[in-house]
ZAMARGU-4260 file (C-alpha; in steps of 0.2 Angstrom, whole numbers, plus 5000, padded with zeros to 4 digits):
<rodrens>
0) 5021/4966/4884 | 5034/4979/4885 | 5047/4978/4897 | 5050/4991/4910 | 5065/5000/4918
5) 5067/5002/4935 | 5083/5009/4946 | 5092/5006/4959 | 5101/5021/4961 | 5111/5031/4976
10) 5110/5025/4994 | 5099/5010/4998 | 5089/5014/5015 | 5076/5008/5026 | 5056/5012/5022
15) 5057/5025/5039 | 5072/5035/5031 | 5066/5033/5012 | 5057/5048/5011 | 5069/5061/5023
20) 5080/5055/5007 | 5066/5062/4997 | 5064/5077/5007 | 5082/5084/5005 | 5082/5078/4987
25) 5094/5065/4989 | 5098/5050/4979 | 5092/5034/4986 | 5080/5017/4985 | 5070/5011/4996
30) 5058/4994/4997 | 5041/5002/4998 | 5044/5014/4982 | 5054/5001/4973 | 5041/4987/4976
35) 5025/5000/4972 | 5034/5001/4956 | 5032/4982/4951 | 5021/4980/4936 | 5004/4975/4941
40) 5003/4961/4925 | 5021/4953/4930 | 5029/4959/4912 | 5047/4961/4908 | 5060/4972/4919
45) 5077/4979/4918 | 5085/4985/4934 | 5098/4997/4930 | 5110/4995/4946 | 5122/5012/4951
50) 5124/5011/4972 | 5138/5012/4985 | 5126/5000/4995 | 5117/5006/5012 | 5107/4997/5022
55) 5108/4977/5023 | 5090/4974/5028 | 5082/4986/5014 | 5095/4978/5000 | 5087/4959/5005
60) 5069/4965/5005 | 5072/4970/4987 | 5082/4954/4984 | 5068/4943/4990 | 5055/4956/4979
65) 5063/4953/4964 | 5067/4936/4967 | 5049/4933/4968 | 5043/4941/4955 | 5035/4933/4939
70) 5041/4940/4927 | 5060/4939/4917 | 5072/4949/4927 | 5087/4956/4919 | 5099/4967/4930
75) 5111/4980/4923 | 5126/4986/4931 | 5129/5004/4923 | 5142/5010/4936 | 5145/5000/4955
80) 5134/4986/4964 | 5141/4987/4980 | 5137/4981/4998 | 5120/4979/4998 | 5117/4983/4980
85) 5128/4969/4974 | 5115/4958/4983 | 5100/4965/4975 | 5109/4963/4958 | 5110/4944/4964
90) 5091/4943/4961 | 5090/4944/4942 | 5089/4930/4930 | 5102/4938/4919 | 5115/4949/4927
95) 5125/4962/4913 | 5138/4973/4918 | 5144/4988/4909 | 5165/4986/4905 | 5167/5001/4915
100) 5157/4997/4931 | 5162/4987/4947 | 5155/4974/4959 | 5160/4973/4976 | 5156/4960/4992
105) 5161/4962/5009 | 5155/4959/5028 | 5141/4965/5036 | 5147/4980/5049 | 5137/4988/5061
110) 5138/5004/5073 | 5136/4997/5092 | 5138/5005/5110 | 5137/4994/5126 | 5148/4981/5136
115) 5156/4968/5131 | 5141/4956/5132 | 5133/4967/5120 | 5145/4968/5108 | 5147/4948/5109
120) 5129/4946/5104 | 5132/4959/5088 | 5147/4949/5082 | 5136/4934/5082 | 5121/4944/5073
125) 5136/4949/5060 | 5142/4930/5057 | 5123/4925/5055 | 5119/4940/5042 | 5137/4937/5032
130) 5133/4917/5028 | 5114/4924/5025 | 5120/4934/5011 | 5134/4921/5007 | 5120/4910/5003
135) 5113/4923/4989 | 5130/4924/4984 | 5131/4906/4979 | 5117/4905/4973 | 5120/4916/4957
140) 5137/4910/4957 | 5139/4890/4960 | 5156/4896/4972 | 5156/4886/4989 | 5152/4897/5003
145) 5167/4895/5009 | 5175/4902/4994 | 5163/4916/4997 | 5164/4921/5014 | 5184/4923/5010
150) 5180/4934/4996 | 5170/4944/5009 | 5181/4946/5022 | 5193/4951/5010 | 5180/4965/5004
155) 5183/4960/4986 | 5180/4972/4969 | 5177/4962/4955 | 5176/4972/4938 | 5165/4965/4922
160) 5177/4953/4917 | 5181/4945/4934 | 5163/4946/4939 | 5157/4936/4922 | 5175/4925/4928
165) 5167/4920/4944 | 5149/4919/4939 | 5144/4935/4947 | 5138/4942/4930 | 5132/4932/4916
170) 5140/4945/4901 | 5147/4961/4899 | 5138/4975/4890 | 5144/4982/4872 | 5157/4970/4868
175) 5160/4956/4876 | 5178/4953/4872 | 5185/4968/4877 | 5198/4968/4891 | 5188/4979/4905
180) 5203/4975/4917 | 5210/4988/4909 | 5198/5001/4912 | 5201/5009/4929 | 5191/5018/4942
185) 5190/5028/4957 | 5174/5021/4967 | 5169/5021/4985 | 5159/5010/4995 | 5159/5021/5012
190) 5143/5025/5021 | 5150/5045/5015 | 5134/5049/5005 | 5120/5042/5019 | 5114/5054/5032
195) 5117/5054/5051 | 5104/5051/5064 | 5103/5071/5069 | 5100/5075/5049 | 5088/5062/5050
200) 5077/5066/5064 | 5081/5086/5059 | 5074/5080/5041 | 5058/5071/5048 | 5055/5087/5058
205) 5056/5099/5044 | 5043/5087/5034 | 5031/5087/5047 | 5033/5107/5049 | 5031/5108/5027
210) 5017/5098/5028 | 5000/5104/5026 | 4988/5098/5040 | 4975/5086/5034 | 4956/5090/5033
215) 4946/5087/5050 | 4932/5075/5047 | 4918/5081/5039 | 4902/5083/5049 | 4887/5072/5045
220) 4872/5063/5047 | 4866/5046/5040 | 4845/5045/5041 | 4835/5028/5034 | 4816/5031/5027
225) 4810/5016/5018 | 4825/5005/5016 | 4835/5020/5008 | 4848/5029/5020 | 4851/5047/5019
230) 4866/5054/5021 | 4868/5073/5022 | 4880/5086/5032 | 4896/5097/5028 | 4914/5095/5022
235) 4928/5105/5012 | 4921/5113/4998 | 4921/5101/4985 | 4930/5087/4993 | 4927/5069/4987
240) 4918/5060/4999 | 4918/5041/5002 | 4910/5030/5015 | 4914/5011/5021 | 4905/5002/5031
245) 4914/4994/5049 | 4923/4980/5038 | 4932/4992/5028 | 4921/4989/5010 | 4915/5007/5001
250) 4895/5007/4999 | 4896/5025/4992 | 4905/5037/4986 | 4900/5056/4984 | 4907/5074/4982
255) 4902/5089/4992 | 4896/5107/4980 | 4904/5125/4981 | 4897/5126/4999 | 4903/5112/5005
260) 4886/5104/5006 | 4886/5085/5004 | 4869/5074/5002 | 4869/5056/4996 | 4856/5038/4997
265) 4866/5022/5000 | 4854/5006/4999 | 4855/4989/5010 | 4859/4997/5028 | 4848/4994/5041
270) 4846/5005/5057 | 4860/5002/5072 | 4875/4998/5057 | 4890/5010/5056 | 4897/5019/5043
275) 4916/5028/5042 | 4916/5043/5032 | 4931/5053/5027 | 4934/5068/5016 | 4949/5072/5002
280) 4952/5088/4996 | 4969/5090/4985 | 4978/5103/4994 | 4980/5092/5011 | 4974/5075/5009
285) 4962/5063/5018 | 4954/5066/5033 | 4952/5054/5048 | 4936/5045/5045 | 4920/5051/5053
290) 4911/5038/5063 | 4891/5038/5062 | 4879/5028/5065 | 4863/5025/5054 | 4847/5029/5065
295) 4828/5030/5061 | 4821/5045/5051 | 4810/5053/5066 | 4799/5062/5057 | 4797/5046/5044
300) 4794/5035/5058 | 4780/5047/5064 | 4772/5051/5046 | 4773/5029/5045 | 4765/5027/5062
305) 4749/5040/5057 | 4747/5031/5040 | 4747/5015/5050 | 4734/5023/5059 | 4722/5029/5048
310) 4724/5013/5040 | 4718/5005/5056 | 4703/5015/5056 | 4698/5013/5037 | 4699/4994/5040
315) 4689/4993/5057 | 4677/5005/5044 | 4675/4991/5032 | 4673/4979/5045 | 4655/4990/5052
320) 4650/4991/5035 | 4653/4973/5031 | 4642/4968/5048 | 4627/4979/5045 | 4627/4971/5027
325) 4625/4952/5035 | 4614/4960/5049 | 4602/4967/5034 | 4606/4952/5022 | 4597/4939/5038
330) 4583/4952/5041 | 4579/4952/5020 | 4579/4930/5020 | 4570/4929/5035 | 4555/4939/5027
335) 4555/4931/5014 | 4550/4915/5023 | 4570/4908/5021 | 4568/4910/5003 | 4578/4922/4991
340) 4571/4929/4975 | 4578/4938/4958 | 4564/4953/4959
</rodrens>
């Protein structure tokens, strides 16, 4: 298996503000895209770590991802793991840190507006979430958590050395025995580089306003004849087409021609069930499904009732024949006295 690098890199946000972070181009990580990028047969990764930190709730969910996952986990500090980021470097089986990169812990802060009961209930939330990440903290490291929470209040920087010290990194990248207390940076940890609420919502309306508006439903009909059910209509001009049934489960799949006609058989549905049908083109997506119902074939049905017919008639047919036959087979052994003969 080979292993795979994955990053946490820029500001660490919530799965709402991920993709405004996208929009503008901006650096930053986020749980849904992180996760998606797992490998699906649980191989080796390397988390290459570089973030001021961001949001406490998005930093654990990645924590607890990667603290699930199967496979060997090694993290490397390339240039900060702060705040948040420090915790998701708490997740990996082996922690490396560049001589030149930083580690630091502090408290939980929050923005909060109300009265005094208010903002008593958020300095309890904020104890609670501190000895929360404590505990991931002395997890990786053996401290007490005590010794822990000090070091958090304090808003402690660790660099590669003092990390590997304390038991926040296992070894330092290049060469071990060099002094990296001697190397010295400028870093932040400030909340500088995330966006404010009005860039925010300004950044989901520009989004919505770029993106394309996805396909209506497509327009069909679902007809059975015989056990086989037909279903035919219009969508986008060469749009894949796929239908599930009520539970969710595909039972076709199909795509429309150059005019947008679209006609395909599906087996084992009876009349009355329901099938949901949507349509994907790749210049705006997938459409909401189309709801339809599987009915009778009319003119099937009307074709199946004049065979039945006829059939009738040909029957009551051999029945006549069959009753004039006795009636002359009794007439034939009477005159012969209730004797049969070969001649």
């Amino acid at each position: 298996m080979t292993t795979k690098t994955m990053n946490v890199k820029g500001t660490i946000v919530n799965d709402d503000m991920g993709p405004v972070y996208d929009f503008f181009k901006k650096s930053a990580t986020y749980p849904s895209k992180f996760m998606s990028e797992l490998p699906e047969d649980n191989s080796d990764i390397e988390v290459n770590i570089n973030s001021g930190g961001g949001i406490v709730d998005a930093g654990s969910e990645i924590y607890t991802a990667l603290r699930n996952y199967p496979g060997h986990v090694k993290v490397n500090v390339v240039g900060q793991a702060a705040s948040a980021a420090s915790i998701i470097a708490m997740a990996g089986d082996e922690v490396v840190m560049s001589p030149v990169a930083q580690m630091m812990i502090h408290n939980v802060s929050a923005d909060k507006f109300g009265d005094d009961r208010d903002h008593e209930h958020v300095a309890k939330l904020l104890k609670s979430m501190n000895q929360s990440l404590a505990s991931a903290y002395s997890a990786k490291t053996g401290l007490d958590q005590s010794e822990v929470l000090k070091m958090m209040n304090d808003e402690t920087w660790l660099n590669a050395k003092q990390a590997v010290e304390k038991h926040f990194a296992d070894s330092i990248m290049f060469d071990e025995d060099q002094d990296a207390a001697k190397v010295l940076l400028t870093a932040s940890a400030d909340t500088d580089g995330m966006l404010s609420l009005a860039a925010l919502q300004a950044g989901r309306e520009a989004m919505l306003n770029a993106q394309p508006s996805k396909p209506t439903p497509p327009s069909l009909a679902a007809k059975i004849s015989g056990g086989t059910t037909t279903v035919t209509g219009t969508a986008k001009p060469n749009a894949y087409i796929k239908a599930d049934n009520k539970d969710g489960k595909q039972v076709a799949e199909s795509k429309a021609d150059d005019a947008g006609k679209v006609s395909f058989t599906i087996k084992g549905l009876k009349a009355g069930d329901e099938l949901r049908i949507t349509q994907t083109d790749g210049d705006n997506g997938t459409s909401k499904p189309a709801v339809i119902t599987v009915s009778e074939d009319e003119q099937s049905s009307a074709q199946s009732s004049t065979e039945l017919l006829a059939q009738i008639e040909e029957l009551k047919e051999q029945i006549k024949k069959s009753k004039e036959s006795a009636e002359w087979h009794d007439f034939f052994f009477n005159a012969q006295g209730g004797q049969l003969n070969d001649d």
